[in-house]
Phi, psi and omega in degrees: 000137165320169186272000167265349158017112129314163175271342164224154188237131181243070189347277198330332192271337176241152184304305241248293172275142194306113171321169171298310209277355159310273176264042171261353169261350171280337197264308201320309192274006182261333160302327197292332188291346155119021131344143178217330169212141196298122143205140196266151198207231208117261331066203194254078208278020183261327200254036157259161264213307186233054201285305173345278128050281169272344150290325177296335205277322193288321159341305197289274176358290187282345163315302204267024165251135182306319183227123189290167179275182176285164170203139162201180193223162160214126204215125176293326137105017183280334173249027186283331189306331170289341180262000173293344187272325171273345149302323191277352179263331177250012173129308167343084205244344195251109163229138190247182176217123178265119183228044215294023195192126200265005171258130201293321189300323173293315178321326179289337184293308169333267192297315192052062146221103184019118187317331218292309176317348166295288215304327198296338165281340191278318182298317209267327182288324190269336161288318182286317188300285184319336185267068196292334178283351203234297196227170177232111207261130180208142175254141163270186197189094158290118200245141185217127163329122192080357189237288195241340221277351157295350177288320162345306179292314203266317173285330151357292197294327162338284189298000193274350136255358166253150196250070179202164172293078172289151192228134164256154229179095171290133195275116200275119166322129195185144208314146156096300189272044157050010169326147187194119148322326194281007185268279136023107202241102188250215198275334176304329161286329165312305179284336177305321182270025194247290185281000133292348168246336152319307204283328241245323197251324176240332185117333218191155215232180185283190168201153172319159163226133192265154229287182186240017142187158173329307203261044208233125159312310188234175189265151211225136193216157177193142171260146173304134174116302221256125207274010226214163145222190177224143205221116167255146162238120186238074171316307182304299222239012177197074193285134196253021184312318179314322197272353195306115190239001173292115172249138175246149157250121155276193186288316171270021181101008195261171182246104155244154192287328183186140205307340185241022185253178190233043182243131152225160166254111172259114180293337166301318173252046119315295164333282197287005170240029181311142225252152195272188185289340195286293187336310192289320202264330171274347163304302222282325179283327193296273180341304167299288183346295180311358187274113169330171195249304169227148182034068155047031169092023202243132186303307171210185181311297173337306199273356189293301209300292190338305182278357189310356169301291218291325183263188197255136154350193165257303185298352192252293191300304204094184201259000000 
């Protein structure tokens, strides 16, 4: 959440975001539609109200399904600990956790929230990491020049006794964040300083890994031994659009095709002009159909900054 944020969001109560049981009738029907897999992100997907709510119903979904979905959460993770018990009862196995910076003094400039909220993360990460039979953990890392990118060796160093992913994340332009190529620290300088500091510190370096599905997002490193791996996503400069199989829905209902495109469809108000489940699926296919082969039809990261007005926040879309 921006630093003017509220702290809890109560769907029901504004006009303007899909109720709970809306949407719990969109997920009911994109499953039905053959979604296999889930994920909740935002902004802070901790602060609705009915997030419970909404774990139980997907919990029912995967009950009644032959093979359960994939789930997740992408979270900052200041409220993940009260909600582990309702990921492991509906299913939920996939956490990603954002974390740009492993030094406390830097968290509030990052984060624009309170130092104290660093330790409480570092804690909730090593709670969930431990629980390896119930989840699969991966920290993200926006790395930005001049800010975190020396930080690099010290998240590294994380897999080498923990069993999670770090992901590193080339910094994507968006309305609001002060985007600069010259900020943009990109994957190739990621892997070079990955493997000067492996070599420099262990004797030895990651070594590919190939991806762990046709549509899998980042690029995949793991040191021989070490129990962890490393995920680069390098949207800018090696974009991974082609394989791109996702749609998001948001909090007020729109269905977009891709994180940099500037079209939505809204299914909240299909709904409220209601429209049967056939109405909803010809919304939803016309949206896929519309989707670009890269970066929402933007040539390169330049013409992305340019249009960044045209398009929705970060915090609206999800990761």
């Amino acid at each position: 959440m921006p630093e003017e944020g509220d702290d809890t969001v109560v769907p029901n109560a504004s006009p303007n975001l899909l109720t709970t049981e809306e949407l719990q009738r969109l997920t009911s029907l994109f499953v039905g539609l053959g979604v296999k897999k889930i994920r909740l992100t935002g902004g802070e997907p901790t602060i609705r109200s009915d997030l419970g709510q909404i774990m139980e119903h997907l919990g029912d979904v995967n009950a009644g399904l032959p093979k359960p979905l994939s789930m997740g959460i992408t979270t900052n993770g200041v409220r993940l600990k009260k909600f582990l018990p309702h990921f492991r009862a509906a299913g939920l196995r996939n956490i990603n956790l954002s974390l740009d910076t492993l030094v406390s003094a830097k968290f509030p400039l990052l984060a624009r929230k309170p130092k104290e909220w660093h330790e409480r993360i570092l804690k909730v990460l090593k709670e969930a990491v431990a629980q390896e039979e119930h989840f699969t953990v991966k920290l993200n890392c926006v790395l930005l020049k001049g800010v975190n990118e020396e930080e690099i060796g010290d998240f590294v160093n994380l897999t080498q006794h923990m069993p999670l992913e770090v992901r590193f994340l080339e910094f994507m332009p968006f309305d609001g964040n002060s985007w600069s190529a010259n900020r943009l620290v990109p994957q190739e300088k990621i892997v070079e300083t990955m493997q000067q500091h492996l070599h420099s510190h262990s004797g030895t370096g990651a070594e590919r890994l190939p991806p762990d599905s046709l549509n899998d997002v980042a690029n995949l490193w793991k040191v021989p031994g070490w129990r962890g791996r490393i995920g680069i996503i390098a949207s800018m400069t090696d974009a991974f659009c082609g394989g791109c199989n996702r749609i998001r829905l948001t909090s007020d209902g729109q269905l977009r095709n891709c994180l940099f495109g500037e079209e939505g469809w809204s299914l909240r108000d299909e709904i409220r002009n209601g429209a049967c489940d056939d109405q909803l699926t010809t919304a939803i296919a016309t949206a896929v159909k519309a989707k670009y082969f890269k970066l929402g039809g933007k040539r390169d990261m330049h013409e992305v900054k340019e249009r960044a007005k045209l398009g929705l926040p970060m915090i609206a879309l999800g990761g």
